[in-house]
C-alpha positions in Angstrom: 118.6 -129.8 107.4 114.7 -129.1 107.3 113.6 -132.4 107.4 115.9 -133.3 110.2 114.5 -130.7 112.1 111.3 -131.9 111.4 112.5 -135.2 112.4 113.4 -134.1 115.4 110.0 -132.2 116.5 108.0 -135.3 115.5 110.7 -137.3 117.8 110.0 -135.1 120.2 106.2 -135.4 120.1 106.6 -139.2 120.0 108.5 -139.6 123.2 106.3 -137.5 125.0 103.3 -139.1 123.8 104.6 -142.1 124.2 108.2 -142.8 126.2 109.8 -144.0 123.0 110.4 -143.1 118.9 110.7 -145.4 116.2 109.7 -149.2 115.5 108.8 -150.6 118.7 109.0 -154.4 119.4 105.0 -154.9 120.0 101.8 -152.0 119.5 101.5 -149.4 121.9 98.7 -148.1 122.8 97.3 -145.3 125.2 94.0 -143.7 126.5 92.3 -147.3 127.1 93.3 -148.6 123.8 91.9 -145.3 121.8 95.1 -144.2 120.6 97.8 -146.3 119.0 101.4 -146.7 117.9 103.9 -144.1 119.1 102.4 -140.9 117.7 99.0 -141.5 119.6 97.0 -141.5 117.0 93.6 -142.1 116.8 92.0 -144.7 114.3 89.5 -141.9 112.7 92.7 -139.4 112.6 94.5 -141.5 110.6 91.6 -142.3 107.9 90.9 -138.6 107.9 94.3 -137.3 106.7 95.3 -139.9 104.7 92.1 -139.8 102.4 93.6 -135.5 103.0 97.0 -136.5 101.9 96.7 -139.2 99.8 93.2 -139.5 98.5 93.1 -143.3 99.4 90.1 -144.6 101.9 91.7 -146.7 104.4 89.7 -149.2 106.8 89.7 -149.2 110.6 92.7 -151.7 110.5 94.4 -150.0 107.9 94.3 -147.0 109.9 95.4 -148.6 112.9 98.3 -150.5 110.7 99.9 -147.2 109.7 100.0 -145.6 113.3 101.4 -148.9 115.0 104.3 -148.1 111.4 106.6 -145.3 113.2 107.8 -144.6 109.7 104.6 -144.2 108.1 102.7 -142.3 111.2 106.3 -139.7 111.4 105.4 -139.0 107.7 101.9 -138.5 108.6 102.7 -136.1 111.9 105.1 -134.2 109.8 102.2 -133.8 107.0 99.7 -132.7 109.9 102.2 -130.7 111.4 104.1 -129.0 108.6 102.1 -129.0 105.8 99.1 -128.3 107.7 100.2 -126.5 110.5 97.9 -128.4 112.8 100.4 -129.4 115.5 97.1 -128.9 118.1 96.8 -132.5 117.5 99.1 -133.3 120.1 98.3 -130.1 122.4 100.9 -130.7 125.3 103.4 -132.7 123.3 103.5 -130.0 120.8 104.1 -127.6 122.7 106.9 -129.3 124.9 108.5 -130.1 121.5 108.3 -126.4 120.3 106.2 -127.2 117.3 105.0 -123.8 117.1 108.1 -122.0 116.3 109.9 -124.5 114.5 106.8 -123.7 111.8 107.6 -120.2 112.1 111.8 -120.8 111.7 111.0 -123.4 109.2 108.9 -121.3 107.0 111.2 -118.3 107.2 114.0 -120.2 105.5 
């Protein structure tokens, strides 16, 4: 149950980011090619919390690999999100999506 709720939120965030969730047939990308896959990521974002998460350096195309990856980008939104409590990232998504209080629920279970 938590982790479809966080599904959902990070669903959420990706649709309004984005108009869509999950694989997507081709890359999308947004603000003139700065952000990429469905989550809107930017290239340095992803390098930044993946060495965070994971420890592991990735490269500018490695980066840009894993946002275009719904799978692997949701994992990495739910980290940020979640774990972090950093749901700013995505300021009007998040907050369209509730992000906010479904920390708050989600921590009080």
């Amino acid at each position: 149950m938590i982790e479809e709720r966080k599904d959902e939120v990070v669903r959420q965030i990706a649709i309004c980011e984005s108009g869509g969730y999950g694989p997507s047939d081709r890359p999308v990308y947004g603000g003139r090619g700065q952000y990429l896959g469905r989550l809107q990521f930017a290239t340095r974002t992803v390098m930044t919390y993946v060495q965070r998460r994971d420890g592991i350096a990735l490269n500018p195309r490695e980066a840009a690999e894993l946002a275009h990856d719904y799978d692997r980008a949701a994992a990495l939104a739910k980290y940020m999100i979640f774990d972090l409590e950093e749901p700013w990232h995505w300021p009007n998504c998040a907050k369209k999506a509730h992000a906010q209080s479904e920390i708050a629920a989600l921590k009080a279970l």
